[in-house]
C-alpha positions in Angstrom: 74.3 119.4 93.7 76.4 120.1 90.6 78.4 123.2 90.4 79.5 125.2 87.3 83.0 126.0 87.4 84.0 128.7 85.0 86.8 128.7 83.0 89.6 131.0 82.6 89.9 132.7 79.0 93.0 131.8 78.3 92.1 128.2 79.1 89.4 128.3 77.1 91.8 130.0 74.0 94.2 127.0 74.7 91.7 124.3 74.0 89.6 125.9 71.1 93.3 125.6 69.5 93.8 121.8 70.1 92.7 119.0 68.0 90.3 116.1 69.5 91.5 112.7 68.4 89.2 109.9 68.7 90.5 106.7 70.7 87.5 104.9 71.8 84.1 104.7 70.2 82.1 104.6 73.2 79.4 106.2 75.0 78.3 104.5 77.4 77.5 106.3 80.5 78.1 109.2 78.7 75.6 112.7 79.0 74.2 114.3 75.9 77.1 116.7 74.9 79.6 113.9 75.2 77.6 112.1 72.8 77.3 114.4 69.9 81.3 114.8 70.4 81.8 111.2 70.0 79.5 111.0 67.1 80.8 114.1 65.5 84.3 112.6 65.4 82.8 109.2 64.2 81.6 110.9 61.4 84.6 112.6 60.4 86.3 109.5 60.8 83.8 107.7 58.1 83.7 110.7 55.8 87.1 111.9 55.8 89.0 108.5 57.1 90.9 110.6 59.8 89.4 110.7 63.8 90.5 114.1 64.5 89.4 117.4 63.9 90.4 121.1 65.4 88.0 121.7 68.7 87.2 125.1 66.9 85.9 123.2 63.6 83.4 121.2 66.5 82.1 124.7 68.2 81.2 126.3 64.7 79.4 122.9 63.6 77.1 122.8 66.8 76.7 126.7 66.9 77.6 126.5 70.4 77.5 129.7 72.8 77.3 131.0 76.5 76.2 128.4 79.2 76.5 125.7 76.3 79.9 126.2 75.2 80.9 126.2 79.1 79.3 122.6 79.0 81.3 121.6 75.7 84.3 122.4 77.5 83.4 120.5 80.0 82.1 117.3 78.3 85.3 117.5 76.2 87.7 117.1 79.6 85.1 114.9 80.6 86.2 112.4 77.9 89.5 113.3 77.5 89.8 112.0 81.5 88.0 108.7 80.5 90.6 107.9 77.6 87.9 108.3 74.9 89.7 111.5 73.3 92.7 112.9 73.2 93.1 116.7 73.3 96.6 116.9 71.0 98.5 120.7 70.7 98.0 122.0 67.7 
């Protein structure tokens, strides 16, 4: 059985701050919110020629709130543990 685990405000202020750098274009095994992550950096990468982009740029594009946004948070550490982004400091 899979248990939510909330997060803490300020954790959730911390990472909204970072940028998400693309290393790896890869989604295998991946659920459905890593996947629009991954893509959404691929794009940027095509359009704008760079593979990053502020976390807060990503949660006004998808239009993401309550039980969602938990699970972007989530998908986002998620990939960050698999080496397929990096979370930089902004």
């Amino acid at each position: 059985m899979k248990v939510l685990v909330r997060r803490s405000g300020r954790e959730a202020q911390r990472i909204i701050r970072d940028i998400a750098v693309l290393i790896r274009n890869t989604t295998w095994k991946c659920g459905r919110m890593e996947r629009l992550v991954v893509n959404y950096l691929q794009r940027q990468l095509q359009r704008c020629g760079r593979a990053q982009t502020p976390v807060k740029d990503m949660l006004q594009y998808f239009k993401l709130s309550g039980k969602q946004k938990s699970e972007f948070f989530e998908a986002i550490k998620r990939l960050e543990k698999r080496h397929i982004i990096k979370i930089k400091e902004f």
